[in-house]
C-alpha positions as CSV (number, residue, x, y, z in Angstrom):
1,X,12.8,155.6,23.4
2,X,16.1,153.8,22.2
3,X,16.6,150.8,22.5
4,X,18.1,149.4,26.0
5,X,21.6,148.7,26.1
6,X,23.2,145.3,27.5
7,X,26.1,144.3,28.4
8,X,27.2,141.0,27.9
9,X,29.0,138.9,30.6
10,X,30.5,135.7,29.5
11,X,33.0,133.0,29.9
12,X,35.8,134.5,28.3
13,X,37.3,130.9,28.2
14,X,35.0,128.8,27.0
15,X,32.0,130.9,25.4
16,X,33.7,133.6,23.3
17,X,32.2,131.9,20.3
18,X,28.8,132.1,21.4
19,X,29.2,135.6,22.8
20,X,30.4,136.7,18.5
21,X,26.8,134.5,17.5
22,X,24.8,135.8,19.9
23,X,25.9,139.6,19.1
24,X,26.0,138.7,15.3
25,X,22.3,137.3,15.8
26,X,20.8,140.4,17.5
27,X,20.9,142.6,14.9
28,X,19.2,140.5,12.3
29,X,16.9,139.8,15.3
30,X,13.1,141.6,15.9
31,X,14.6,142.0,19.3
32,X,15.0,145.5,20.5
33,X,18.2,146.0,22.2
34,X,21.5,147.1,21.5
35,X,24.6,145.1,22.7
36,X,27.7,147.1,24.2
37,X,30.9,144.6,23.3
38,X,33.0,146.2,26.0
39,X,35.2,143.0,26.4
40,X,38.7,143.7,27.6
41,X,40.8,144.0,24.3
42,X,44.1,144.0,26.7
43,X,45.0,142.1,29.5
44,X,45.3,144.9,32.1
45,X,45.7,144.7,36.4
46,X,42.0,143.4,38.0
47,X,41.3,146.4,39.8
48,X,41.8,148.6,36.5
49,X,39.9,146.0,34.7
50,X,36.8,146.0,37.6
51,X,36.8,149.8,37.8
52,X,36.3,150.2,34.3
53,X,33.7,147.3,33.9
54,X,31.8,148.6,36.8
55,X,31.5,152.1,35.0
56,X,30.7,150.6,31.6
57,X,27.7,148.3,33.4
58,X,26.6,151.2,35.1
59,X,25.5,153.0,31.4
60,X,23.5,149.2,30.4
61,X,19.7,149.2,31.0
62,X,20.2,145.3,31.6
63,X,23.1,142.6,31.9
64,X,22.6,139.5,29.6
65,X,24.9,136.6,31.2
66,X,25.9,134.0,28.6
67,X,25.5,131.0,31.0
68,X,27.6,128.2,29.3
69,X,28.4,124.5,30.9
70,X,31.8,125.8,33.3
71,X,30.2,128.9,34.8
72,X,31.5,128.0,38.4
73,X,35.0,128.8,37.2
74,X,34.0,131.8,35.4
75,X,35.0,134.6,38.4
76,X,34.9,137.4,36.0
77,X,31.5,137.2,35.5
78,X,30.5,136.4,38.9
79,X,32.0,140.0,39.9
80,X,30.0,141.4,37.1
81,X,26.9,140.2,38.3
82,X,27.4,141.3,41.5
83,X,28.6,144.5,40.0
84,X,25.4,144.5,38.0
85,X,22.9,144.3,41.7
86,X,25.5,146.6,43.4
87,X,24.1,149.5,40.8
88,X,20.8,148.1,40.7
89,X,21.2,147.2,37.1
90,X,19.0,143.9,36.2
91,X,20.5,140.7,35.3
92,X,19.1,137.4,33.6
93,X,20.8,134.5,31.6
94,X,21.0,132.5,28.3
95,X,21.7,129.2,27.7
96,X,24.1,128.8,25.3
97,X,27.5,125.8,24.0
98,X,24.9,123.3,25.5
99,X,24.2,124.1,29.0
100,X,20.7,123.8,30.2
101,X,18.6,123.6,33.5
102,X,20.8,121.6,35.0
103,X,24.0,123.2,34.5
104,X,25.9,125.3,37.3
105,X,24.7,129.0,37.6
106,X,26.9,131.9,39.0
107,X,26.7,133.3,42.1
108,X,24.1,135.9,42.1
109,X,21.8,134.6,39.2
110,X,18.0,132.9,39.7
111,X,17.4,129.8,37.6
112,X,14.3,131.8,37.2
113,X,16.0,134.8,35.5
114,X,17.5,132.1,32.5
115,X,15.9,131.3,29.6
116,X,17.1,129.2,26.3
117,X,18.3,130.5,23.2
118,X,15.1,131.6,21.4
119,X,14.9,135.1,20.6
120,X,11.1,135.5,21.7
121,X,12.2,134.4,25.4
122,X,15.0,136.4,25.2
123,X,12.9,139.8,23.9
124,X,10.6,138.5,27.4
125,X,12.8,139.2,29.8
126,X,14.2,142.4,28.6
127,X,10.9,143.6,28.6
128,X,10.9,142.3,32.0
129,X,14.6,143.5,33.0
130,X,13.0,147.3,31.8
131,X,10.6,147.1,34.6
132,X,13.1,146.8,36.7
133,X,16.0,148.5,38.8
134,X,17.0,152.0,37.4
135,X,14.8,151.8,34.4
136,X,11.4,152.0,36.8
């Protein structure tokens, strides 16, 4: 089998950096996934920007949520998250720029479904995330 795809949801914002290390890190990683970067390279209308999100989560085994410290102003990635569980695609989180357990969550994501930084947790729940949704 290939390995699953994931999209990447982030805080476009604050956490671009850590979106380019985290990508940059997963392939020199024994983690077997393969990351879609299918950021918006334009600004474009939201509904033209949702449709063709939507459509690009839908083709993702998995959506990996980059939960940094100012997530509750990040409404992008709340929509992709509920975007994500409208198409019954799983989701789960990363720590990343120094947020932790007690730093706010989007809507829409478990504290249970977020891990830290370490690749071994992180190649965890994607096995997890395969036994799930529309990869049963």
């Amino acid at each position: 089998m290939a390995d699953p795809r994931a999209f990447i949801s982030f805080d476009f914002d604050h956490n671009e950096t850590e979106k380019t290390l985290f990508v940059g890190q997963s392939k020199n990683s024994k983690t077997p996934f393969s990351i879609q970067d299918w950021s918006a390279k334009s600004s474009m209308p939201q509904s033209k920007w949702e449709a063709i999100v939507e459509e690009k989560i839908k083709k993702c085994n998995m959506v990996i949520v980059l939960v940094g410290k100012y997530m509750a102003s990040a409404t992008g990635v709340k929509k992709e998250i509920k975007m994500a569980k409208n198409n019954n695609v799983p989701v789960f989180g990363v720590y990343v720029g120094g947020a932790n357990t007690t730093s706010n969550l989007p809507d829409g994501l478990s504290r249970t479904r977020v891990v830290k930084w370490e690749w071994d947790k992180i190649a965890e729940m994607i096995d997890k995330m395969m036994g799930e949704g529309k990869n049963k």
